[in-house]
N, C-alpha and C positions, 0 to 999 in steps of 0.2 A: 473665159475665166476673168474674175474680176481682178484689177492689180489693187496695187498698197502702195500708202506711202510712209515711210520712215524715216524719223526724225535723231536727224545725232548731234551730240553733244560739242560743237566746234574745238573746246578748250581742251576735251580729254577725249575724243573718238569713241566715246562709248552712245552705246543706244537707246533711247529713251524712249520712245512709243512706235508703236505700226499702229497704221491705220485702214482699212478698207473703203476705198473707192465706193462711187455711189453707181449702179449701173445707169442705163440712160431713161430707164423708166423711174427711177427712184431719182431721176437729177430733176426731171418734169415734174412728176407730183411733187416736190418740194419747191420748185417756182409757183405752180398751182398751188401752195401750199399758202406760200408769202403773198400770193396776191386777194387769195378769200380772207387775208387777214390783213391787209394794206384796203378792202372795200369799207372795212368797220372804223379803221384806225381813221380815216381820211375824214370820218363825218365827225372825228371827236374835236372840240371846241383847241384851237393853240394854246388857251391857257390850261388846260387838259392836258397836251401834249408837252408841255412846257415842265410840267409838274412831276410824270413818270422821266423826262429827260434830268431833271435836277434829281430826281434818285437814283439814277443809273449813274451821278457822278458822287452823290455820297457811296454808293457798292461799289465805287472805284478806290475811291478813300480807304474805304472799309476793308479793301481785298489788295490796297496798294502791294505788302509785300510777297504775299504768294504771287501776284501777278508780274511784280519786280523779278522773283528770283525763277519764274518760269522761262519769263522770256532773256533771260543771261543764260540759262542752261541750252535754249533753242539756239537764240545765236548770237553768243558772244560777248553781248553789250556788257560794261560795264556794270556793275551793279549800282553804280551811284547815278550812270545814265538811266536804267531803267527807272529805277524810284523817279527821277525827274521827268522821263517820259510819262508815267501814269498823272503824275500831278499839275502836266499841260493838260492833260485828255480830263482832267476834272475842268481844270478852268473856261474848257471850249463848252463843255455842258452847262458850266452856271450862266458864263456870259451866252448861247444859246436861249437858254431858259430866260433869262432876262431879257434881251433882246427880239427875239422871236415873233412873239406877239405884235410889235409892235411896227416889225417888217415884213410882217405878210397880211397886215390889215385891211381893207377895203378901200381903194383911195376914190373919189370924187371929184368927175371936173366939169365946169361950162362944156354943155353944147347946145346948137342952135333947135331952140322947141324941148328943152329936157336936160338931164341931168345926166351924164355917166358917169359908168362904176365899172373900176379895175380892180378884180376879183383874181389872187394867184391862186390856183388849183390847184392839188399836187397833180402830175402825171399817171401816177403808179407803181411797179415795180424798178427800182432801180439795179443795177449792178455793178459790183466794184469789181474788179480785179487789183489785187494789194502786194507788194512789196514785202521784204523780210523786215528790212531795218531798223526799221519802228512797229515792233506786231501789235500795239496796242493803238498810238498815235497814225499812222497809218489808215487803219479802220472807222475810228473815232471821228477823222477829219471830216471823211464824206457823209459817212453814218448817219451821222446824229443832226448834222443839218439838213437832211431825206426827212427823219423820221417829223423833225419839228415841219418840215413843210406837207406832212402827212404823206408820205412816199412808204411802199414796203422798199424795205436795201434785203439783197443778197452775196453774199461774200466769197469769192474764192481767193484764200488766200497762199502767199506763196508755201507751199509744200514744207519747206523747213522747220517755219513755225504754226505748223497744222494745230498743236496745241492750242496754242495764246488765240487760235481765233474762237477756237467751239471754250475758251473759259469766257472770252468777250461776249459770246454769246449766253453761254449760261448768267454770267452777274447780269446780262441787262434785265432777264426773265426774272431772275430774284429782286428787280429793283421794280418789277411789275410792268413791266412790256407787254402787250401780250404774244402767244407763242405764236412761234413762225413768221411775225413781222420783221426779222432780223436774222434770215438763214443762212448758215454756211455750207455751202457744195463744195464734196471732198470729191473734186470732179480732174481729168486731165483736160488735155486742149483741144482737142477734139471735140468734147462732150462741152466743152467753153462755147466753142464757135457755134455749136444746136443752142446754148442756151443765149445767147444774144438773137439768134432766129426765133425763138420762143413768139410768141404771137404778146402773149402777156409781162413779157418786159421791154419797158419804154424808155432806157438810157443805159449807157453803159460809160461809167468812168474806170479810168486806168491810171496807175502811176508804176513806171517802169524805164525801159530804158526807149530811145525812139526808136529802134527798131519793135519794138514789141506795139508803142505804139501807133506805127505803122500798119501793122498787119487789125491789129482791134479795131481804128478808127477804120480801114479800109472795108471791112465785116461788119461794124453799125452804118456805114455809110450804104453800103448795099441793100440794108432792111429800112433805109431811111430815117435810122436813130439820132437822136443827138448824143455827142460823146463828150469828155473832159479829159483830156490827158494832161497830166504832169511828168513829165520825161526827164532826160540827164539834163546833163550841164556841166562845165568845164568853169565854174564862177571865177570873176578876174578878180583880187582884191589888189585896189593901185594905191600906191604910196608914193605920194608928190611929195613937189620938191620942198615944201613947206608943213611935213608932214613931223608929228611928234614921232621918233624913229623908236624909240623903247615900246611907249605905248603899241608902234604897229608889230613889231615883232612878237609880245607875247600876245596880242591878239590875233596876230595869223597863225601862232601855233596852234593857238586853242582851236580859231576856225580848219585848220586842217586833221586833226587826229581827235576833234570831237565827234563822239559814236565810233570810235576806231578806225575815222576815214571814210565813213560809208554813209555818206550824207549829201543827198541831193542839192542842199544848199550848202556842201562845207564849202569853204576856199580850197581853189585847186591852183589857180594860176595866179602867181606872185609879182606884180608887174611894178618894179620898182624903177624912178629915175639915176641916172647916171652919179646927180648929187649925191644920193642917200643908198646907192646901189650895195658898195663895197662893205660899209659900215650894218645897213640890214641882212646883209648875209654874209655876217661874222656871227651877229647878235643871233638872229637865225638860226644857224647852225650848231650852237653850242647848245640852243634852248632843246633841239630835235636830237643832237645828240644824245641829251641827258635823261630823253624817256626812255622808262625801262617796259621792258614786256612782260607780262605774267598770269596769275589766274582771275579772271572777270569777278568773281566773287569777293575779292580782295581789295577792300576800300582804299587803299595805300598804291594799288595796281597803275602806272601813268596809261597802258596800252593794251587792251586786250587782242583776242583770235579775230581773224576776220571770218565770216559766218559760215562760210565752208573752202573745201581745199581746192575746188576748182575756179571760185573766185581769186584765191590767192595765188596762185597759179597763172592764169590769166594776167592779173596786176604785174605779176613776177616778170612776166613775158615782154608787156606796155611798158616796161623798165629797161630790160634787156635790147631792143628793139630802140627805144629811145637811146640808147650810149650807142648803138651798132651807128644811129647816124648824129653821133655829136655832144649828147650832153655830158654829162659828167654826173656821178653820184657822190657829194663831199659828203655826206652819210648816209648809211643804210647801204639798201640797193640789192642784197643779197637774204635770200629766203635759208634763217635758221632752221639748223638741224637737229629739232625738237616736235614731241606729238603734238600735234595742234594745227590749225589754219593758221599760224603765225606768221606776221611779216613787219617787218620792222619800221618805225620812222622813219625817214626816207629824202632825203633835199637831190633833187638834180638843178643843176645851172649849165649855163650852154644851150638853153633849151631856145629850139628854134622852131618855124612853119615846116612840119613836113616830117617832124614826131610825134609818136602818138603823147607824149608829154605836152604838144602843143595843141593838136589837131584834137585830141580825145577825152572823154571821161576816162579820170584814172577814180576810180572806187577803193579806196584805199589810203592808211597813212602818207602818199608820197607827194610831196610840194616840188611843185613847178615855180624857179623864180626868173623872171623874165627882164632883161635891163633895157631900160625905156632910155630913150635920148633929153626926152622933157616931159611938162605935162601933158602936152599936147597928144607924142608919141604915144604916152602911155592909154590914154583912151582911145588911141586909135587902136591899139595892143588890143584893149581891153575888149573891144566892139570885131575885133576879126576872130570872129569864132561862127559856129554853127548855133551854138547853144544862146540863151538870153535867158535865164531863169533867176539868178542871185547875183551878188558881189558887193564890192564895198569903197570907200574912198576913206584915205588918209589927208587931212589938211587941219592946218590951225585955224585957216577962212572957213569957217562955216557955211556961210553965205556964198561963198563961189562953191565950194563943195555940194552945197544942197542945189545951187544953179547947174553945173555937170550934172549933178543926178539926173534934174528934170528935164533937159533939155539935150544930153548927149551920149549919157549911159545907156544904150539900147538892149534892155536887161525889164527883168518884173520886180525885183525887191533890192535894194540897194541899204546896205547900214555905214553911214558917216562914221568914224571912227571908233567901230565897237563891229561887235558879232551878234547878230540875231536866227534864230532858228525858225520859230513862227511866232506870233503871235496873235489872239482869239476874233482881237478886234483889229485887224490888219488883211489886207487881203494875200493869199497866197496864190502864184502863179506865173509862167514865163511867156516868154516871145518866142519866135523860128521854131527850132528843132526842141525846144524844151514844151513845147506844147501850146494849149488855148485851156481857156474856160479862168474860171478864180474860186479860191475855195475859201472859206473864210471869212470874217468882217459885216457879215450878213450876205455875202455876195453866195458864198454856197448854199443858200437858200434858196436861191431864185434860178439856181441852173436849170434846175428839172422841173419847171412848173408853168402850167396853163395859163400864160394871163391872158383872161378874158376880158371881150368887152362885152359889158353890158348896157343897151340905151335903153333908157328909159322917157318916154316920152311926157311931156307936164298935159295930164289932162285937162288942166283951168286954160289951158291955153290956146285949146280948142275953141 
């Protein structure tokens, strides 16, 4: 019998669609499906592809608020996050479209008797495996730098927001895609692991937690694919001793309960010096105290649900667990008794090596602040983790703040005194446990691709 997946409502537990699985002959011919349609795409000109890619971000435009207020109903986001979510996933398609052309052109260099030429190919079919958090940006990231480097993508996405993926797929078909170059498999994990064995798909990228993967990248490695993971992270944001203390406090808020906490690159760990220790976490805590939690569709809302109740539950747990050895909750801490995946803002201190406040992704409104001895301590702080994917520095030296960055932040994306998400022309991606590969910047163009050589020999030379 085949199963279903059903999608509920995080804010108010109500249920919003079933879906039917694809059995495993119907998961195959729709790989065979994307890749007799990734043979045609591949030979079409990048400014071609350039051009169906810059209408799939005007039908973004076009469709911003149905696709806003679907994915707040799937899970949780804020509704003022989702609109801002669809209108990065525009910006990555124009600057694609713009840029494209001109990063997978044919390059030419000296060699000895001739001329050669580095021609990127695309590979093939791709495959994502995608995340809840962002159902639109998520998809969009890998997607549409496949499609520009003439790749079929196929998507499974996380079960919750089963929706937001088959409507991603429907606007890009209205924006003239052609069909099947962009499929979604309403597949489990099983019918996952066949479809990375598939003979006709040539990469597999993941964003998820490093456990998961772990077992993916272990599974393309045994077909000998190349993969891309974007995993967790535990991001440090350090505020030295010479750091503006206002400015970092309402920027660490933002970075900690923006997307409601559920953000690969929020700030998780607060690593403040001993100077500015006491005085950030007065300011801190009053700022965390005073969000209020409510319903996601409510533009006024500071906190929405977190996307389902076994997440929240889990976080509840890496709270509880974290006081059993030491920290403290000066707010929050405690999961209200109301319908919804709700869980409150949240500050521990006390926090040490050896909770999961220190040691872990906490997925969630709850900040970790950590008391550094000096600046020194606090990058050491900041670098004893497993993870290396995001974080930040506070300083009024620019110049030694941008020098720590490059030189001792052992991290992929670092923002000097401010909060960054992504951006179109920037590259996204971490070190250790937070994964490989970089998506972004033009760099997710060139993951999945052939570069050939080609010699060419000078006949007059003869």
């Amino acid at each position: 019998m085949t199963g279903q997946i059903t999608t509920i409502n995080p804010a108010t537990e109500e249920t919003l669609e079933t879906y039917t699985l694809m059995t495993n002959d119907e998961a195959r011919d729709a790989v065979r499906g994307c890749h007799d349609a990734f043979l045609d795409w591949r030979l079409k000109s990048t400014t071609d592809r350039a051009k169906i890619i810059r209408a799939i971000g005007e039908e973004l435009s076009n469709s911003k608020e149905d696709f806003a207020q679907l994915m707040t109903r799937e899970v949780g986001k804020l509704i003022g996050d989702s609109r801002d979510e669809i209108d990065l996933c525009v910006q990555i398609c124009n600057f694609t479209a713009d840029h494209g052309p001109d990063a997978l052109v044919d390059e030419e260099r000296d060699i000895p008797g001739g001329t050669g030429v580095v021609h990127y190919a695309p590979l093939g079919v791709i495959y994502g495996i995608q995340p809840w958090n962002f159902p639109c940006y998520q998809v969009v990231r890998y997607a549409i730098s496949n499609l520009m480097t003439g790749n079929g993508v196929l998507l499974k996405h996380a079960e919750n927001c089963t929706g937001s993926g088959l409507f991603l797929r429907d606007l890009m078909e209205r924006a003239g895609l052609p069909k099947n170059l962009f499929t979604v498999l309403l597949i489990d994990h099983d019918q996952s692991d066949l479809v990375i064995e598939n003979d006709l798909v040539r990469g597999v990228t993941l964003t998820g937690s490093d456990t998961a993967g772990r077992t993916v990248a272990q599974k393309a490695a045994e077909q000998l694919k190349k993969s891309v993971l974007e995993l967790g992270s535990n991001d440090a944001y350090i505020v030295l001793d010479d750091a503006d203390i206002d400015l970092a406090v309402d920027t660490c808020v933002t970075a900690r309960i923006y997307n409601n906490g559920q953000t690969c690159v929020n700030g998780k760990r607060f690593i403040v010096t001993a100077k500015n220790y006491d005085a950030f976490v007065e300011g801190y805590t009053q700022k965390m105290k005073a969000i209020k939690l409510g319903d996601p569709t409510d533009a006024n809302t500071g906190l929405g649900p977190m996307a389902r109740n076994d997440l929240r539950d889990k976080l509840a747990e890496q709270v509880a667990e974290s006081i059993k050895k030491g920290a403290r909750a000066v707010v929050g801490g405690e999961t209200p008794d109301r319908k919804g995946a709700y869980y409150p803002a949240t500050v521990l201190v006390d926090v040490k090596p050896g909770q999961p406040a220190y040691d872990d992704e906490l997925f969630g409104p709850v900040a970790s602040v950590i008391r550094a001895e000096n600046d020194e301590d606090a990058m050491r702080i900041a670098n004893d983790s497993r993870y290396g994917l995001g974080g930040g520095i506070f300083s009024r030296d620019e110049a030694r703040a941008r020098k720590l960055a490059s030189e001792q932040f052992d991290t992929g994306m670092i923002t000097l005194n401010g909060y960054n998400i992504a951006l179109p022309n920037m590259p996204f991606g971490g070190v250790k446990n937070s994964g490989y590969g970089r998506e972004h910047g033009g760099f997710g163009m060139k993951e999945f691709v052939n570069a050939k050589s080609i010699y060419m020999t000078d006949q007059e030379a003869k």
